[in-house]
C-alpha positions as CSV (number, residue, x, y, z in Angstrom):
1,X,50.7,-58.4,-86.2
2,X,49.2,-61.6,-85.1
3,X,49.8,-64.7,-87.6
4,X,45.9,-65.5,-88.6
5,X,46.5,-69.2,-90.0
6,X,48.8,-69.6,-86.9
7,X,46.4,-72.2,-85.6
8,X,45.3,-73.6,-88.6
9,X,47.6,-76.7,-88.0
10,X,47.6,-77.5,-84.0
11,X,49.4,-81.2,-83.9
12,X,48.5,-83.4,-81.3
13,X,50.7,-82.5,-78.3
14,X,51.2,-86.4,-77.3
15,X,53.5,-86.7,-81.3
16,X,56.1,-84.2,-79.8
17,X,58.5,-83.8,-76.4
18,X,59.6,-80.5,-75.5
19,X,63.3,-81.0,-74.3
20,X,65.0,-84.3,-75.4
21,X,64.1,-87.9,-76.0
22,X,63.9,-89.6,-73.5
23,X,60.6,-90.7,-73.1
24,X,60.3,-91.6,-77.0
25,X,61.6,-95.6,-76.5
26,X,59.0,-96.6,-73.9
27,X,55.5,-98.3,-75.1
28,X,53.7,-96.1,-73.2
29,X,54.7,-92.4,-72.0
30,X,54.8,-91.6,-68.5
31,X,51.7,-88.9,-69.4
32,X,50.0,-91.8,-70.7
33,X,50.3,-94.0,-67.9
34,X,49.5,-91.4,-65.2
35,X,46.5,-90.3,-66.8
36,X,45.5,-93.7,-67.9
37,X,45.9,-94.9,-64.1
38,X,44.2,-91.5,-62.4
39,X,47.7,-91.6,-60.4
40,X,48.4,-88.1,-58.1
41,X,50.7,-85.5,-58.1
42,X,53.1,-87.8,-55.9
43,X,52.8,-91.0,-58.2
44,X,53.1,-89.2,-61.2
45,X,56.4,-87.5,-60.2
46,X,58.0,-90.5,-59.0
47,X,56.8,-92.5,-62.5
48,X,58.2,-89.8,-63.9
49,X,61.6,-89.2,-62.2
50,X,62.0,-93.3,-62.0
51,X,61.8,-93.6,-65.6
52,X,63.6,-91.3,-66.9
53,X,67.1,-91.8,-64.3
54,X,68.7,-93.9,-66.7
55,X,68.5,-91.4,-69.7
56,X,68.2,-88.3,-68.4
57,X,69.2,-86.8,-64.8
58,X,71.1,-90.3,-63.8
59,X,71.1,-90.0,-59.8
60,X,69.6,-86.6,-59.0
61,X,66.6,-87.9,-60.9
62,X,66.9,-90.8,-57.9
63,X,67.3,-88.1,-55.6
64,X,63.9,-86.1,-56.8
65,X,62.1,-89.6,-56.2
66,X,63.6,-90.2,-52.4
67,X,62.5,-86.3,-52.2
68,X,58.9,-86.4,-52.9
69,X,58.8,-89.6,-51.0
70,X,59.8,-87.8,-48.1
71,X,57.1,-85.6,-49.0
72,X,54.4,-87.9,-48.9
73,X,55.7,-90.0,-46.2
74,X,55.3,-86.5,-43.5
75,X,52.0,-85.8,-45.3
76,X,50.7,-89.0,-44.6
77,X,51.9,-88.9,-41.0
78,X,50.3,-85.3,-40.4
79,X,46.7,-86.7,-42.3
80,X,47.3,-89.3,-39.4
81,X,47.8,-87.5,-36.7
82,X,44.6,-84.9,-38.1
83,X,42.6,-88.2,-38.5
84,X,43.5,-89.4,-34.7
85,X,42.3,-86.1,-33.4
86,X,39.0,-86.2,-34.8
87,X,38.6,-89.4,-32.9
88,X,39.3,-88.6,-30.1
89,X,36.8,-85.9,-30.3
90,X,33.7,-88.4,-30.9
């Protein structure tokens, strides 16, 4: 049976971190400062990864961040490349 008061109380999801505490020291949370900023996916990750290395996933956190730079870097080649066709065309 389904707890009717169950959502009587909803806290505000910024007071809490699921999964440790490593965001809890900064003056602004990573969340905060992506969504803040209107970052993207790809800057949001890398905020993300970056600032959390130290107290969290050390050097595959580093690793993640070289990763989706990677990423990007062939996305923005292949938008390039895209981009340079339809030039050519006109």
């Amino acid at each position: 049976m389904t707890d009717v008061g169950m959502f009587d109380k909803i806290d505000d999801p910024q007071d809490r971190q699921i999964g440790g505490r490593h965001y809890k020291g900064y003056a602004i949370s990573p969340y905060d400062f992506i969504s803040q900023n209107k970052l993207n996916f790809f800057q949001g990750v890398c905020i993300k990864y970056l600032v959390r290395y130290l107290e969290k996933g050390g050097e595959e956190d580093l690793q993640k961040v070289k990763h989706y730079c990677d990423l990007e870097i062939s996305r923005l080649r292949k938008d390039k490349k895209i981009i340079e066709k339809r030039k050519m065309r006109k």
